[in-house]
N, C-alpha and C positions, 0 to 999 in steps of 0.2 A: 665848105663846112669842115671844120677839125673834129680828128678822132681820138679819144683818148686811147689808151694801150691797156689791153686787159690787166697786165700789172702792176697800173698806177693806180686801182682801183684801192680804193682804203689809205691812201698816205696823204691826203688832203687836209689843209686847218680843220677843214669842219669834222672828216672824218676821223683826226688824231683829238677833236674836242669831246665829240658822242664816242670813243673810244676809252677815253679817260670816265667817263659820266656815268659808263655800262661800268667799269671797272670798280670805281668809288661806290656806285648804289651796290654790287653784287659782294664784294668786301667788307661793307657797313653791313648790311642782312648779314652776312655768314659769320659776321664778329658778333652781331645780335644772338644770334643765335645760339654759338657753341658757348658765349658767358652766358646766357640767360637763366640756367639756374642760381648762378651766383649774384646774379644783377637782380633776379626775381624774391630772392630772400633779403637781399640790400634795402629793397622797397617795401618790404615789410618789419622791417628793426625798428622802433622808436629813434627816435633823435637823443640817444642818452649815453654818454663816455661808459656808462658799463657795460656796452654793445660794442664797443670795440674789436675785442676778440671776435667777436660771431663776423664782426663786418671783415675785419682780414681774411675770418676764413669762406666768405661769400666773394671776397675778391680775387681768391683763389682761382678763378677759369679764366681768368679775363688775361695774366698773364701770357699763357697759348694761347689763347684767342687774339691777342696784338702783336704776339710773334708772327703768328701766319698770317696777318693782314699785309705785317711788314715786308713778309716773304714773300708775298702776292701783287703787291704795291711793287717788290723792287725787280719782279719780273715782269711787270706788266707790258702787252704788247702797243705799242702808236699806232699799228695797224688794227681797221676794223674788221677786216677778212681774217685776223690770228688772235680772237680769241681767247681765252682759256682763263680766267681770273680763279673759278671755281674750283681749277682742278690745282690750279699753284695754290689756293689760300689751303686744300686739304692737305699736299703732298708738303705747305707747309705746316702745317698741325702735328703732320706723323713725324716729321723729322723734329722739330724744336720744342714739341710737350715736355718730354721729360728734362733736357737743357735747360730751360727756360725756369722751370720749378725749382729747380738746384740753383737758383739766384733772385728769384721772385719769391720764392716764401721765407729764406732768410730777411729779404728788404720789407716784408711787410711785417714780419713779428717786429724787427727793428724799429718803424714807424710806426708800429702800435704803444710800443713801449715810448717813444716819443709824446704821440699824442695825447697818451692816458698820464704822463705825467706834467705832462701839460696844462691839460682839463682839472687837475688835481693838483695842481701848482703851489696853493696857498697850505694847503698840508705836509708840504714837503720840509717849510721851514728853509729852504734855501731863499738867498737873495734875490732882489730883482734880475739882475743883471745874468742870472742865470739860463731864466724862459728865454730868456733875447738869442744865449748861446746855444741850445735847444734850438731852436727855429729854425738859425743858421745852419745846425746839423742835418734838423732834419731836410732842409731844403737842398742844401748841399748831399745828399744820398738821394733824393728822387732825382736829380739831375747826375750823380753816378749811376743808377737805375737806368734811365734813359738810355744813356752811352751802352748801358750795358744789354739791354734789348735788344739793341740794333746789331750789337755785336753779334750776340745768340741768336740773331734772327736769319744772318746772313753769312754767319760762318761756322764751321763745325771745328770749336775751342772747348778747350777743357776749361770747363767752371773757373775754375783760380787762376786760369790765363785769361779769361775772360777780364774778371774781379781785377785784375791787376790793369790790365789795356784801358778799361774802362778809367780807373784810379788813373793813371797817366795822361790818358788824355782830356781832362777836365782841365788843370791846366796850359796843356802844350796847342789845344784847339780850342781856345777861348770865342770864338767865334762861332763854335757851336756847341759849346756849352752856354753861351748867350740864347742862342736858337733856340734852345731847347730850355730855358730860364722865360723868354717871351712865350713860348708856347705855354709854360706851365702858369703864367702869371693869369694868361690870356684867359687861359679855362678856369681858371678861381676865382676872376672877375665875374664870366658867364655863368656860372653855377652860383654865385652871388646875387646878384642882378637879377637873373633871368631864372633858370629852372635847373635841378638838380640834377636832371636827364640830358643835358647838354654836351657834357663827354664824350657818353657810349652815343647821340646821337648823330655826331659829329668825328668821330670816334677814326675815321677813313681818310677825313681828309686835317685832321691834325698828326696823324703817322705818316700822311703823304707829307709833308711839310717837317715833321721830324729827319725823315730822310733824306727830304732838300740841303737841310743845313746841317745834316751829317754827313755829306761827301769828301770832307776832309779826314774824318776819321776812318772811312772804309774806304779811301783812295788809299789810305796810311798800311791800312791792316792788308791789304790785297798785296800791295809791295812789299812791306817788310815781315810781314809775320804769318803768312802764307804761301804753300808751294807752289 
């Protein structure tokens, strides 16, 4: 009869599977959580382009709230005996709240003013061919947004070096700037489709998959733009 080794205990598929599963459920709750007041007044707006404003500033938590999923996500243990998701998603709260605001409220007043001239299109008197280039802006900043999350999430950069790294590597990492274009497609489908709470409720394991296909970008920044 074989014995296992007390220190092989937790490094097994199944226990590197229910390690990830405890991870992803205790990440989603804590991401619920710390945005809930701003997810909670989201759900109370009418569906109407003059609620714009109010919606940016209800989306205002969720920012630190997807930074430190990210931070938590990109510490997480494969062992089931080294726990700790909860204490990485707080210690990353404390570290990236403020960070993270200094590029998350700039991108959503920007994407308000997007959207509300959008919804407002036919009063602007501009050409068609205009909304079209709108679109592409605005789509093209939530995908610098993205870059730029992951950045903030996982390094300690000055905003405008951020802003810049972020703007660079859209470009130069096409491969995950795609990543993170199928991710965003993926969820305006489901929130289409399906129900409006699809996001936040999913919310763990589309960050875990943002940072799948952002390994190029913070293999980049670890080597050259950090000591």
């Amino acid at each position: 009869m074989s014995t296992v080794r007390a220190d092989a205990f937790g490094t097994g598929p199944l226990s590197r599977a229910a390690a990830l599963i405890h991870t992803l459920v205790t990440v989603e709750a804590l991401l619920l959580l710390t945005a809930a007041p701003g997810l909670a007044g989201l759900l109370l707006l009418a569906p109407d382009p003059a609620n714009l404003p109010l919606a940016a500033l209800c989306l205002l938590p969720l920012g630190p709230a997807a930074s430190a999923a990210l931070y938590a996500l990109r510490h997480r243990s494969r062992d089931l005996t080294a726990l700790h998701p909860a204490r990485a998603f707080l210690r990353g709260w404390r570290l990236n709240a403020v960070p993270v605001l200094k590029l998350w409220a700039p991108l959503l007043a920007w994407l308000t003013v997007i959207a509300f001239t959008l919804t407002h299109f036919p009063a602007t008197g501009l050409p068609g061919w205009w909304a079209l280039l709108l679109a592409l802006i605005g789509t093209g900043s939530l995908l610098w947004g993205a870059h730029a999350l992951v950045l903030t999430s996982l390094f300690a950069l000055r905003a405008r070096d951020t802003a810049r790294l972020a703007a660079h590597f859209l470009p130069r990492h096409p491969r995950a700037t795609l990543g993170a274009l199928s991710l965003l497609v993926l969820t305006a489908a489901g929130t289409a489709l399906l129900t409006e709470a699809l996001p936040a409720l999913l919310a763990a394991p589309l960050l875990l998959s943002l940072l799948h296909s952002s390994r190029p970008v913070i293999a980049e920044t670890q080597e050259d733009f950090t000591a």
